[in-house]
KEVODREN-190293 format. One line per 8 residues: number of its first residue (from 1); their letters; for each residue x, y, z of C-alpha. Coordinates in Angstrom, 3 decimals. Layout:
NUM	a	X:Y:Z; ...
This chain:
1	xxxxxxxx	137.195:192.290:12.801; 135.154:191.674:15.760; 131.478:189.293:15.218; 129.831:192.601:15.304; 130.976:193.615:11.956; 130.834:189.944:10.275; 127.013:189.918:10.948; 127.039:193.287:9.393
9	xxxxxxxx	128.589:192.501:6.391; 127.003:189.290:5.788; 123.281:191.157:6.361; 124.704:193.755:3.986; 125.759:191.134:1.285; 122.099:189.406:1.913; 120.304:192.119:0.945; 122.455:192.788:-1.776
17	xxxxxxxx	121.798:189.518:-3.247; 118.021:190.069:-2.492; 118.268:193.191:-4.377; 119.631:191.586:-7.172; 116.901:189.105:-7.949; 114.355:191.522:-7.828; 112.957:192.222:-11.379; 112.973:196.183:-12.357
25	xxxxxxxx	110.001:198.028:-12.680; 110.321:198.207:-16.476; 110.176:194.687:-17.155; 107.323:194.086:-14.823; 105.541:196.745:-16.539; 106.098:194.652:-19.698; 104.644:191.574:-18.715; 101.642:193.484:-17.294
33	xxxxxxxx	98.179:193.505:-19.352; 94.909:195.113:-17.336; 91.394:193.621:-17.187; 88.755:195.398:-17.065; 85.223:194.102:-15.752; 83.980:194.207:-19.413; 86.788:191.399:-20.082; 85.406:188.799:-17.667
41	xxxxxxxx	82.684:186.505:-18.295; 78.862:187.517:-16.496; 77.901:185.112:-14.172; 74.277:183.904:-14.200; 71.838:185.028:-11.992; 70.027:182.682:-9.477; 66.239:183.230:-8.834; 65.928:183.995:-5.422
49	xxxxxxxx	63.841:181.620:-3.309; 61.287:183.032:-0.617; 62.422:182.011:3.022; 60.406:179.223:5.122; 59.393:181.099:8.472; 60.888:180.095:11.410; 59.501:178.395:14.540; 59.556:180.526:17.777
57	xxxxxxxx	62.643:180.575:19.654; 62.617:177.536:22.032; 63.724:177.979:25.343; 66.007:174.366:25.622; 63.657:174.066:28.509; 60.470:172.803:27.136; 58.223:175.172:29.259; 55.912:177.929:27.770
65	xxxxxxxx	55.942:181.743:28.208; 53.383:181.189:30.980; 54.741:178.866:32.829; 57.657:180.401:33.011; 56.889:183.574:34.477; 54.780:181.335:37.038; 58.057:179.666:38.414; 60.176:182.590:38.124
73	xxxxxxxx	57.679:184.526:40.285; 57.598:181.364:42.744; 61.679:181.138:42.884; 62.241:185.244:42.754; 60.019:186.021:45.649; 61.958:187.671:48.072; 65.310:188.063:46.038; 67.275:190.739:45.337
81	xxxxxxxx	65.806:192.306:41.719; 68.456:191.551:39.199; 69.817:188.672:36.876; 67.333:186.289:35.723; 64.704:187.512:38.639; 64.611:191.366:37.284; 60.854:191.980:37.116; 59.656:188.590:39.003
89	xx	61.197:189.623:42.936; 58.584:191.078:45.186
């Protein structure tokens, strides 16, 4: 027998032993009991708590609205009109 057939057989007898120790259906049907959600316990409700509102988005930069517009309109002028200068070039 060439190696070609040994790793055949010895796949073959794997499985076989795999197969084996694999409980039938019956007896897992057996051991098998259903729940149903009226089995299991209710859990308890939490009162909901209202939300704090949130600050305004900060820009990392420290600047306001205003004065950013202001220095984008100072840096955009005479760009092209796209990226961060879309609506500030001239």
């Amino acid at each position: 027998m060439n190696t070609r057939h040994w790793i055949s057989a010895l796949a073959s007898v794997g499985l076989g032993l795999c197969w084996l120790t694999m409980p039938a259906a019956s007896q897992a049907a057996d051991n098998f009991t259903a729940v149903t959600a009226a089995d299991k316990p209710a859990k308890a409700q939490k009162p909901k708590q209202a939300k704090a509102p949130k600050a305004p988005g900060n820009t990392g930069s420290g600047e306001s609205k205003a004065e950013r517009d202001k220095r984008l309109l100072r840096e955009c002028r005479g760009k092209a009109n796209a990226g961060a200068c879309e609506g500030y070039a001239s």
